[in-house]
The first five atom37 places (N, CA, C, CB, O) and aatype in JSON, in Angstrom:
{
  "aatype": [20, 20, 20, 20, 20, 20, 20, 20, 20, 20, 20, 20, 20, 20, 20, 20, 20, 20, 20, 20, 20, 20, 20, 20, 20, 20, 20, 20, 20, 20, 20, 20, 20, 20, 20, 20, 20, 20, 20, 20, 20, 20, 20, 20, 20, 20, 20, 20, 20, 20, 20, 20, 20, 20, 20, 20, 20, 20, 20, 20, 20, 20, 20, 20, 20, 20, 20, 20, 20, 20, 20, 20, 20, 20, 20, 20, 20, 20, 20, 20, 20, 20, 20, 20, 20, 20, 20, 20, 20, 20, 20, 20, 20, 20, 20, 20, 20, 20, 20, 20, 20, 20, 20, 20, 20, 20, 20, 20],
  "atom_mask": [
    [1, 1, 1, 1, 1],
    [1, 1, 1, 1, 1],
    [1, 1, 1, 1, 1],
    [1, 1, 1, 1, 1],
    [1, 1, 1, 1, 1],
    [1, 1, 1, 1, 1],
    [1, 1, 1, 1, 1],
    [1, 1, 1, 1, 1],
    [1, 1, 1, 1, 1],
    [1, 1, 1, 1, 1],
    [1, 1, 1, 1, 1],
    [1, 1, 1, 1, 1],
    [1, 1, 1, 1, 1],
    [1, 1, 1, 1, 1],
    [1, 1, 1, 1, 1],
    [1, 1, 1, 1, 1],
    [1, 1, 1, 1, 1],
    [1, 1, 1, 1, 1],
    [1, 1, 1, 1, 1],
    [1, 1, 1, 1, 1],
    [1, 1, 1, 1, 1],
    [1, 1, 1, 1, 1],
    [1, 1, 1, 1, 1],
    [1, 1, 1, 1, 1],
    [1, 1, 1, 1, 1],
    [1, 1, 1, 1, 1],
    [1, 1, 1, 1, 1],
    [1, 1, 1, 1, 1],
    [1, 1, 1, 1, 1],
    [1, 1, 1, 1, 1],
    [1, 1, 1, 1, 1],
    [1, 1, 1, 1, 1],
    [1, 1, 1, 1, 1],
    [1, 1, 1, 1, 1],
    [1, 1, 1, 1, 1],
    [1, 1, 1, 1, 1],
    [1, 1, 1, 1, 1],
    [1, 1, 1, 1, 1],
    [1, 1, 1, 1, 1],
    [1, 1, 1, 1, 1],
    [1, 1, 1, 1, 1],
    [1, 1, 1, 1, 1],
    [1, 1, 1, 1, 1],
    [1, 1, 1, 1, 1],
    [1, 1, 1, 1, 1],
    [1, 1, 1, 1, 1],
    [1, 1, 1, 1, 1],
    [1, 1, 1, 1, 1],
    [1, 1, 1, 1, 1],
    [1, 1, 1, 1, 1],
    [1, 1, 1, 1, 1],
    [1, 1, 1, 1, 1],
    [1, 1, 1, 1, 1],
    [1, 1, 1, 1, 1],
    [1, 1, 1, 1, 1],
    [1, 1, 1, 1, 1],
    [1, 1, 1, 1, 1],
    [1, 1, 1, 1, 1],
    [1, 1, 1, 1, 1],
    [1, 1, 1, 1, 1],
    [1, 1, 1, 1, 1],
    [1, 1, 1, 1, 1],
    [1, 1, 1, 1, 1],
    [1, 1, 1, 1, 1],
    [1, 1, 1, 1, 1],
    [1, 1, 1, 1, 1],
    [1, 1, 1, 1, 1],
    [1, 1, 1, 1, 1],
    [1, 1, 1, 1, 1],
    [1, 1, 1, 1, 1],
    [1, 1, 1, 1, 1],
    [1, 1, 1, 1, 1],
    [1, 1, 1, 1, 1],
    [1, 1, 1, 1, 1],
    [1, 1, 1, 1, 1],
    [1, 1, 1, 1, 1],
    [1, 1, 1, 1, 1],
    [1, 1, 1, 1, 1],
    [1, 1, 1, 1, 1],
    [1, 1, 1, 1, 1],
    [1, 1, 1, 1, 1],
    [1, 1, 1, 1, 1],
    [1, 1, 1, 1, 1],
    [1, 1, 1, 1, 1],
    [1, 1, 1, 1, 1],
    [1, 1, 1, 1, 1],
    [1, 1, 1, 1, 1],
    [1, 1, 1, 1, 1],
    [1, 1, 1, 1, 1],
    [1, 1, 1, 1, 1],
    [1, 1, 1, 1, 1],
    [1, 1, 1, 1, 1],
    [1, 1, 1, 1, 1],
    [1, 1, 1, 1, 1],
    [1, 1, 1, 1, 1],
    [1, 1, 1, 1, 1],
    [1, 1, 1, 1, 1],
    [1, 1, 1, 1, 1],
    [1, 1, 1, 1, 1],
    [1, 1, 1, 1, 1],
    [1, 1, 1, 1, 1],
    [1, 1, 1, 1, 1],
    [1, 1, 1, 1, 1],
    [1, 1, 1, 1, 1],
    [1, 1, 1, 1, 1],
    [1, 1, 1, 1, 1],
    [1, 1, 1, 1, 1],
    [1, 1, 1, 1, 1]
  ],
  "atom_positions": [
    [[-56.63, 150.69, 169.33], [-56.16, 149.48, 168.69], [-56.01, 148.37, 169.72], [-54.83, 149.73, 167.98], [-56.04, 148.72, 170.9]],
    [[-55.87, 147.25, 169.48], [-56.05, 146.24, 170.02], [-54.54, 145.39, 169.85], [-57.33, 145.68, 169.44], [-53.94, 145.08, 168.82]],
    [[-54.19, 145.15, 171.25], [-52.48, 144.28, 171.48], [-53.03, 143.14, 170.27], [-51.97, 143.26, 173.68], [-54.09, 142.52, 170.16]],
    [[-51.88, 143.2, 169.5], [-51.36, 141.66, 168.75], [-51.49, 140.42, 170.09], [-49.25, 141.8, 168.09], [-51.11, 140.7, 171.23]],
    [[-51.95, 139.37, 169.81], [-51.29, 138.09, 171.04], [-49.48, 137.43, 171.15], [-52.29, 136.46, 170.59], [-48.84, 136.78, 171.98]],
    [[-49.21, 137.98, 169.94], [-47.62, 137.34, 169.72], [-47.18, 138.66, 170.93], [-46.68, 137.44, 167.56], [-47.59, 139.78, 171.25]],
    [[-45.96, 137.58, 171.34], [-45.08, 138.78, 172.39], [-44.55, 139.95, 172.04], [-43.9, 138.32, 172.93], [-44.62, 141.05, 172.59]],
    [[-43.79, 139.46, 170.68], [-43.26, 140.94, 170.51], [-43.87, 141.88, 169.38], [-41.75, 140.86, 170.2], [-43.41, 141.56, 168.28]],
    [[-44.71, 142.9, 169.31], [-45.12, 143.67, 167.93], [-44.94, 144.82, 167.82], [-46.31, 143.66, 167.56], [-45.25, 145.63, 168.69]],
    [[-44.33, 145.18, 166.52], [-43.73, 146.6, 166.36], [-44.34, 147.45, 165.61], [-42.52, 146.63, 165.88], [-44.25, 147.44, 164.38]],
    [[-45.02, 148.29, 166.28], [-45.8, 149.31, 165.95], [-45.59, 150.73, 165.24], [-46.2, 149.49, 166.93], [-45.62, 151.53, 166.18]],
    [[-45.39, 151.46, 164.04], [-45.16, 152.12, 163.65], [-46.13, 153.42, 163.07], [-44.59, 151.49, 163.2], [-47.22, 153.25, 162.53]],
    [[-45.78, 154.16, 163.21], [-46.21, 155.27, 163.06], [-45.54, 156.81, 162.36], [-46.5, 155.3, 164.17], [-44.48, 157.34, 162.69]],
    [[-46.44, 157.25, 161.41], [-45.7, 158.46, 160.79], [-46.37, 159.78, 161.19], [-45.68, 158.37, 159.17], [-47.56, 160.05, 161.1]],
    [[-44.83, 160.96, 161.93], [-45.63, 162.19, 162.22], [-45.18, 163.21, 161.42], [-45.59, 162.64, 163.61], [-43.97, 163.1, 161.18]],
    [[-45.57, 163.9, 161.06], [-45.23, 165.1, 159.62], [-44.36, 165.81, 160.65], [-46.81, 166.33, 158.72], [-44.75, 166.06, 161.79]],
    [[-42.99, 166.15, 160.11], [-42.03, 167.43, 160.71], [-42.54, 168.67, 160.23], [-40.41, 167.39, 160.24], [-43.47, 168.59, 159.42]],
    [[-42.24, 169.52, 160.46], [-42.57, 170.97, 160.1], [-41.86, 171.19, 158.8], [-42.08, 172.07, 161.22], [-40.92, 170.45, 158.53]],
    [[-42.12, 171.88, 158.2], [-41.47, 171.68, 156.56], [-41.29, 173.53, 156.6], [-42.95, 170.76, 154.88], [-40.29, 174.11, 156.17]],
    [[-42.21, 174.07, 157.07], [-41.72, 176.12, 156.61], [-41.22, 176.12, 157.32], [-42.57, 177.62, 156.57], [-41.83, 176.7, 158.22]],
    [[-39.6, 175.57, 157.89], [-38.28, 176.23, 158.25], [-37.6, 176.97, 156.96], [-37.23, 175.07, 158.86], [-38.2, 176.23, 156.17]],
    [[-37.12, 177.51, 156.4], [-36.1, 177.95, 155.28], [-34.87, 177.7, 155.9], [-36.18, 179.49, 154.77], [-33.94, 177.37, 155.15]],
    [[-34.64, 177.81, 157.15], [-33.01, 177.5, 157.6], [-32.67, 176.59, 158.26], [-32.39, 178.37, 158.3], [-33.58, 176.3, 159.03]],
    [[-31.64, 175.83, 158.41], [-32.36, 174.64, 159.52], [-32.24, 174.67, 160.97], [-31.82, 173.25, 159.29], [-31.34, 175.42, 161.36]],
    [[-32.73, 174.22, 161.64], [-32.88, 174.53, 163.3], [-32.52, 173.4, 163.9], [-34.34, 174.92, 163.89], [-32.22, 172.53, 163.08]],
    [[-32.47, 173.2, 164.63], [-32.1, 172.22, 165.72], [-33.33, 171.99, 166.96], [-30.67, 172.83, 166.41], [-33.97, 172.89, 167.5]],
    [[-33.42, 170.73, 167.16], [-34.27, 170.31, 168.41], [-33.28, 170.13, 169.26], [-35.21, 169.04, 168.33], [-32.27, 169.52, 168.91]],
    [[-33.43, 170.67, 170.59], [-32.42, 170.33, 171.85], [-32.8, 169.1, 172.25], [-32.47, 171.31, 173.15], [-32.11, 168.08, 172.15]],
    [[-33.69, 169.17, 172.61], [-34.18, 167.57, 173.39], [-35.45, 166.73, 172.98], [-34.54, 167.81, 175.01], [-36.1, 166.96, 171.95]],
    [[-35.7, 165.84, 173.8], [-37.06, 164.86, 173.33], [-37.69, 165.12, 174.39], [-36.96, 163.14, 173.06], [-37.23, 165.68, 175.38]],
    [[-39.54, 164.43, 174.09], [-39.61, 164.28, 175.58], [-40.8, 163.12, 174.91], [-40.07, 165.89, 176.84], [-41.45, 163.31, 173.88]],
    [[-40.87, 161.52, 176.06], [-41.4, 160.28, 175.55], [-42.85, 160.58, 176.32], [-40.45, 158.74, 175.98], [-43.01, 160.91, 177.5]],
    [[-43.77, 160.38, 175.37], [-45.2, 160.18, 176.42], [-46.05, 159.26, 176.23], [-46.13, 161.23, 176.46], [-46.62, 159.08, 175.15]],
    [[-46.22, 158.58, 177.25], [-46.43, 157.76, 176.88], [-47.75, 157.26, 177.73], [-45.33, 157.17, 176.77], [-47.61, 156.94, 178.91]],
    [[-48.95, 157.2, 177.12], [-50.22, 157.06, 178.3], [-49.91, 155.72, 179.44], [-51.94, 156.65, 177.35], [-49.5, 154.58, 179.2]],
    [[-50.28, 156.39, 180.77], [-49.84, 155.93, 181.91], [-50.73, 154.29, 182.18], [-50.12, 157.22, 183.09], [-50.49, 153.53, 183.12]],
    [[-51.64, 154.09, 181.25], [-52.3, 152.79, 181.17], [-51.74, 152.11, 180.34], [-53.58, 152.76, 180.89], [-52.17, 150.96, 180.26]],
    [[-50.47, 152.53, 179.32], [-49.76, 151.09, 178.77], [-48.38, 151.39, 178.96], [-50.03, 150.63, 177.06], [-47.5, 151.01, 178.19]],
    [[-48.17, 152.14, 180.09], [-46.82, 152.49, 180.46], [-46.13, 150.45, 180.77], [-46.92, 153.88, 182.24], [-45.03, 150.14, 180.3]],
    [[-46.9, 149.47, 181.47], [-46.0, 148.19, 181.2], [-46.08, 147.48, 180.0], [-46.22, 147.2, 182.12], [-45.3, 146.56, 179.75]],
    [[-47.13, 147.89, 179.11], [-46.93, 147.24, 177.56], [-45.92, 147.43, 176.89], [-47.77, 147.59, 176.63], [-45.47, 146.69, 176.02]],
    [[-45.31, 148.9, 177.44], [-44.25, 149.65, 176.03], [-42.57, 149.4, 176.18], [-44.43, 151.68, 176.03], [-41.96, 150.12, 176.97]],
    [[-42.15, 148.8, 175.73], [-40.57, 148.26, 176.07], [-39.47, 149.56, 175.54], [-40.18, 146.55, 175.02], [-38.47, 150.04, 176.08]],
    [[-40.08, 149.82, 174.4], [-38.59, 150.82, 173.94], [-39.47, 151.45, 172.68], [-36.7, 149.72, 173.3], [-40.36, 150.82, 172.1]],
    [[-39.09, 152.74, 172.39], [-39.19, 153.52, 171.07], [-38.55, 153.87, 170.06], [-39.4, 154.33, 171.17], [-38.45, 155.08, 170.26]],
    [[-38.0, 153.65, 169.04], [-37.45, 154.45, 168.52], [-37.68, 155.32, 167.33], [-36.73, 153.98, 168.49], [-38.46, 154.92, 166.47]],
    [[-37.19, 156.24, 167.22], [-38.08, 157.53, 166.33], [-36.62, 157.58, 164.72], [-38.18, 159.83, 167.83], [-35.42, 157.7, 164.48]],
    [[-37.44, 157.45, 164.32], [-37.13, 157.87, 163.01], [-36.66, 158.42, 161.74], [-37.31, 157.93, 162.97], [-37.51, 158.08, 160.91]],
    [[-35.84, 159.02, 161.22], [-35.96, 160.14, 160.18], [-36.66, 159.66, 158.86], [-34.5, 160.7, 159.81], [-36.86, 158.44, 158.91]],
    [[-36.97, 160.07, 158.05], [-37.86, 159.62, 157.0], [-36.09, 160.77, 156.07], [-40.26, 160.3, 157.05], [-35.45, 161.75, 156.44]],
    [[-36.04, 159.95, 154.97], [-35.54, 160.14, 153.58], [-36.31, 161.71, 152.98], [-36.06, 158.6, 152.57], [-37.53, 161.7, 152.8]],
    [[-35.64, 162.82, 152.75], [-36.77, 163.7, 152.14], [-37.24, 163.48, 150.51], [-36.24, 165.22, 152.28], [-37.59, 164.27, 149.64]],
    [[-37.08, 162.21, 150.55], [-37.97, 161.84, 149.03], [-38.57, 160.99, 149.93], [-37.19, 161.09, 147.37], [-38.82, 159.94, 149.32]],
    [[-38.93, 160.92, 151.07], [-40.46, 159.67, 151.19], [-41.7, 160.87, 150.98], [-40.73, 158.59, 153.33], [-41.71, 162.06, 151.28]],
    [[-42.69, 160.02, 150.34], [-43.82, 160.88, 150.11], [-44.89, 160.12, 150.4], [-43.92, 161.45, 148.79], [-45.16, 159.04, 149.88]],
    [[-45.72, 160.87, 151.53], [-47.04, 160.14, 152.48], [-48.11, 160.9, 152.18], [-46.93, 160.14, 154.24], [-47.94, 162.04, 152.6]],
    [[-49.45, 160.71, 151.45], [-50.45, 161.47, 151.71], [-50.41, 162.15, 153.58], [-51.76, 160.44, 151.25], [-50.35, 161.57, 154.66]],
    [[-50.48, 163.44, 153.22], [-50.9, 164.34, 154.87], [-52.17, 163.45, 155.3], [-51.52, 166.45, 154.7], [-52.26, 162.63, 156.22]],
    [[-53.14, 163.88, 154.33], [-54.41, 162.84, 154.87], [-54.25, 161.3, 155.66], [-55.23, 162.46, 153.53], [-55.09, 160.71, 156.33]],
    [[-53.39, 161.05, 155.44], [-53.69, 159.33, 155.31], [-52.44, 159.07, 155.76], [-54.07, 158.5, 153.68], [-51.89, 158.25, 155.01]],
    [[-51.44, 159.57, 157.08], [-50.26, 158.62, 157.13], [-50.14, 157.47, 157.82], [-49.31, 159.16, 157.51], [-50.8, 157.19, 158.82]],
    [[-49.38, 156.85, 157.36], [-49.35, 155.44, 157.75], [-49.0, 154.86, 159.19], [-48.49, 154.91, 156.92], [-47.87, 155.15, 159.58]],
    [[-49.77, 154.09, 160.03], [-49.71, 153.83, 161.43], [-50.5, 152.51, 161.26], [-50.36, 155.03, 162.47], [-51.49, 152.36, 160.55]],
    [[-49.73, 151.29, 162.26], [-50.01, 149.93, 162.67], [-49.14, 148.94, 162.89], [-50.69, 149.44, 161.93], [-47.97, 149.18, 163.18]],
    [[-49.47, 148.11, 162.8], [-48.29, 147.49, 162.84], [-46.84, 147.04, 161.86], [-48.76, 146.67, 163.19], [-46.93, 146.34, 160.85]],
    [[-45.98, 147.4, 162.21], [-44.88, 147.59, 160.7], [-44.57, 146.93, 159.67], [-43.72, 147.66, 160.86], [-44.04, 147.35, 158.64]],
    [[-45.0, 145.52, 160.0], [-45.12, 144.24, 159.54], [-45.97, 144.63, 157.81], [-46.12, 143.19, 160.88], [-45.82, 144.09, 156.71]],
    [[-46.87, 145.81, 158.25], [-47.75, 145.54, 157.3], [-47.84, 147.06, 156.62], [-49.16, 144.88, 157.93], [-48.7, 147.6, 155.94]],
    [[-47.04, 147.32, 156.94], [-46.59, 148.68, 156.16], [-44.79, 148.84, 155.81], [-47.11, 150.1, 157.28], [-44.31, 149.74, 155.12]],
    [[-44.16, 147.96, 156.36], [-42.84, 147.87, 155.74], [-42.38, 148.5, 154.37], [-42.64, 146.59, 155.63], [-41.36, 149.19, 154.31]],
    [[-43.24, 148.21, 153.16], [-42.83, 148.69, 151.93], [-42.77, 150.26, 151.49], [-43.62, 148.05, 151.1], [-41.88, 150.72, 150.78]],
    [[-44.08, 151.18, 152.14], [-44.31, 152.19, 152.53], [-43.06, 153.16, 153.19], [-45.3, 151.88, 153.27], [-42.53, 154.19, 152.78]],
    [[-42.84, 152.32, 154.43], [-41.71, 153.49, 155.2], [-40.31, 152.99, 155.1], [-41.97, 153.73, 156.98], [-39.44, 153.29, 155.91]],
    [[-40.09, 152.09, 153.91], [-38.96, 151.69, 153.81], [-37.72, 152.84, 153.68], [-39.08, 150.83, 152.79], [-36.52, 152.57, 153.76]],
    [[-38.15, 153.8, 153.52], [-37.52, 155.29, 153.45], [-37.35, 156.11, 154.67], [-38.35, 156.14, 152.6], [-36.78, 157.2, 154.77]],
    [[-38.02, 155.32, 155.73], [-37.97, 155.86, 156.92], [-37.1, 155.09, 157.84], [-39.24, 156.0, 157.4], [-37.16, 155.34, 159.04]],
    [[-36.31, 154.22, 157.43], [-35.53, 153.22, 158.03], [-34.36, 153.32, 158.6], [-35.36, 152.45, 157.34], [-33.71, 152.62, 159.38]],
    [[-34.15, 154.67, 157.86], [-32.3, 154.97, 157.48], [-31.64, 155.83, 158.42], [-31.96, 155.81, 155.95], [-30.46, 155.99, 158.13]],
    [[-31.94, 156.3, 159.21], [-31.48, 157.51, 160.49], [-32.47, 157.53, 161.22], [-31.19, 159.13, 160.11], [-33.68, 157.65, 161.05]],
    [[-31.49, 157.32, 162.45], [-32.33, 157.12, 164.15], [-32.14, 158.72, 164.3], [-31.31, 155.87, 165.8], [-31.15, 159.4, 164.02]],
    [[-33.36, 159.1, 164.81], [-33.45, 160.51, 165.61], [-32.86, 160.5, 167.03], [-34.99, 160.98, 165.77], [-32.0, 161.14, 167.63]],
    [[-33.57, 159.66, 167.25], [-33.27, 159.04, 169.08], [-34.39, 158.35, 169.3], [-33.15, 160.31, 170.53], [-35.47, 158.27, 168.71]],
    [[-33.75, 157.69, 170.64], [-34.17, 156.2, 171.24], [-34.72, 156.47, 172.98], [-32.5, 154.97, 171.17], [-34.29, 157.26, 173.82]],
    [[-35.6, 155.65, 173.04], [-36.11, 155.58, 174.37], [-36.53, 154.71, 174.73], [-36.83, 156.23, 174.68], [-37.64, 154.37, 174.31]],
    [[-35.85, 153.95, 175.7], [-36.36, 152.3, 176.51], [-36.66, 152.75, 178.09], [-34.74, 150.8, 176.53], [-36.47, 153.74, 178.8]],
    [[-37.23, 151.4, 178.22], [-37.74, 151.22, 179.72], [-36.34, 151.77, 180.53], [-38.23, 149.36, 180.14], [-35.12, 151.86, 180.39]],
    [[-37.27, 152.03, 181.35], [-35.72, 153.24, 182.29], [-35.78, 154.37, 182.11], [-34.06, 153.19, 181.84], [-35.81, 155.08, 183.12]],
    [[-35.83, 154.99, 180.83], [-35.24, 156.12, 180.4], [-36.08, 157.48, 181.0], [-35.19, 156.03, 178.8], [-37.29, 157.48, 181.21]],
    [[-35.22, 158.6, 181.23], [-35.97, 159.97, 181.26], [-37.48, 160.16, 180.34], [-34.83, 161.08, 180.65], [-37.76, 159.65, 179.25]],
    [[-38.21, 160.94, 181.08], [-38.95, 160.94, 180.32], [-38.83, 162.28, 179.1], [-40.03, 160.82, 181.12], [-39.38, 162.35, 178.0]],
    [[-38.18, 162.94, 179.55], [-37.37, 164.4, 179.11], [-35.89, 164.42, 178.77], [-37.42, 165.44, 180.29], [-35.13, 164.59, 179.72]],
    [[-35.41, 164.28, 177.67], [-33.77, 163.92, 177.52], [-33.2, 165.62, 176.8], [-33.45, 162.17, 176.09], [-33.58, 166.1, 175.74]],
    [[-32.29, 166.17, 177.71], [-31.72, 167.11, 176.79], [-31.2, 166.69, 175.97], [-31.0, 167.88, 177.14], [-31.32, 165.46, 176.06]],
    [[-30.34, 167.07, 174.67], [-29.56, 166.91, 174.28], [-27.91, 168.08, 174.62], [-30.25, 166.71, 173.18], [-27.99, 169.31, 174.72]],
    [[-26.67, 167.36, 174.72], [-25.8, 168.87, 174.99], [-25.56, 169.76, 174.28], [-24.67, 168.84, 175.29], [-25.77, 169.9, 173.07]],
    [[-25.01, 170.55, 175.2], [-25.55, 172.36, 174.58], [-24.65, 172.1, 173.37], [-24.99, 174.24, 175.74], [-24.61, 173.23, 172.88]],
    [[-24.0, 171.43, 172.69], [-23.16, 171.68, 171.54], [-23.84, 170.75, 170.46], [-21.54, 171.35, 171.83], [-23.28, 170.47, 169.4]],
    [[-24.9, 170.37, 170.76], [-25.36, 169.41, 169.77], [-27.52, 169.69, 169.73], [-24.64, 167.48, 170.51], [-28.28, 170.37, 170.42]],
    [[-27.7, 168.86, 168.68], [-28.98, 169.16, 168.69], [-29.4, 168.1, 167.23], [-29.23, 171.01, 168.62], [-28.53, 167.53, 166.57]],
    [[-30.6, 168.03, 166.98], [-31.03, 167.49, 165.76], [-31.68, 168.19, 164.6], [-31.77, 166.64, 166.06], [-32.82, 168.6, 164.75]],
    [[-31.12, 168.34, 163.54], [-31.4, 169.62, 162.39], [-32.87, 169.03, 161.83], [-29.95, 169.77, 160.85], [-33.4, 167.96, 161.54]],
    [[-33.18, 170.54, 161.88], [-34.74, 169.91, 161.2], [-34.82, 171.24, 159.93], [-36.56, 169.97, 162.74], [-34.19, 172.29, 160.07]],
    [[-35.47, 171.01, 159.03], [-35.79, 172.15, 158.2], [-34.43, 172.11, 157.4], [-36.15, 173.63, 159.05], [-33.53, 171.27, 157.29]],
    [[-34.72, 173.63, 156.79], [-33.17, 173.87, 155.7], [-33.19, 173.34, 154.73], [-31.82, 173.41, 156.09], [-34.22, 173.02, 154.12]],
    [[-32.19, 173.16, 154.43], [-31.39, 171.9, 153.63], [-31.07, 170.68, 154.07], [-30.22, 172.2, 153.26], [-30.42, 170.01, 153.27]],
    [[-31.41, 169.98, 155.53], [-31.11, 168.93, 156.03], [-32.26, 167.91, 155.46], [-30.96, 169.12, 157.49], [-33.48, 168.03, 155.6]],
    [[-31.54, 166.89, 154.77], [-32.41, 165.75, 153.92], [-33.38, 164.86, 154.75], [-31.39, 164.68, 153.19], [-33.6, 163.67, 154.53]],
    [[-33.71, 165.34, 155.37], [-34.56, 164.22, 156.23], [-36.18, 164.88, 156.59], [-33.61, 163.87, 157.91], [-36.99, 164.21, 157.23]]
  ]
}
């Protein structure tokens, strides 16, 4: 894809979670990657939870700029997973008493 010319553009993207958990699990940590040729383009990330009533064709999920998919992931708006800006680890634990539920019964 090709940089927007405006300074600031927010780029979005949808990645399918794993759905055959039956119980829910926990992620300990993140880790940001980010290709080392637009490592000074990229200011900050932040990741997502999607609503478990958003519904995305698997084939076809939605990625570009957000501007132009806003109506789409408006369901994806609502809970930060976690965040990563300039500075940051590239590997973040999370502490041993905590974690992010995936699967189960957790709505996201």
């Amino acid at each position: 894809d090709v940089i927007p010319p405006e300074d600031t553009t927010y780029y979005c993207k949808v990645f399918k979670a794993p759905t055959e958990y039956p119980t829910k699990r926990h992620a300990i940590a993140h880790k940001t990657m980010i290709d080392p040729n637009n490592i000074d383009i990229v200011h900050h990330l932040v990741f997502f939870a999607c609503r478990s009533t958003a519904k995305f064709d698997d084939n076809n999920l939605p990625y570009g700029v957000c501007d132009e998919h806003h109506q789409e992931l408006s369901s994806c708006f609502t809970g930060t997973a976690t965040i990563w800006a300039v500075g940051g680890e590239p590997i973040v634990e999370f502490p041993e008493e905590a974690g992010y539920p995936i699967g189960g019964d957790f709505g996201s």
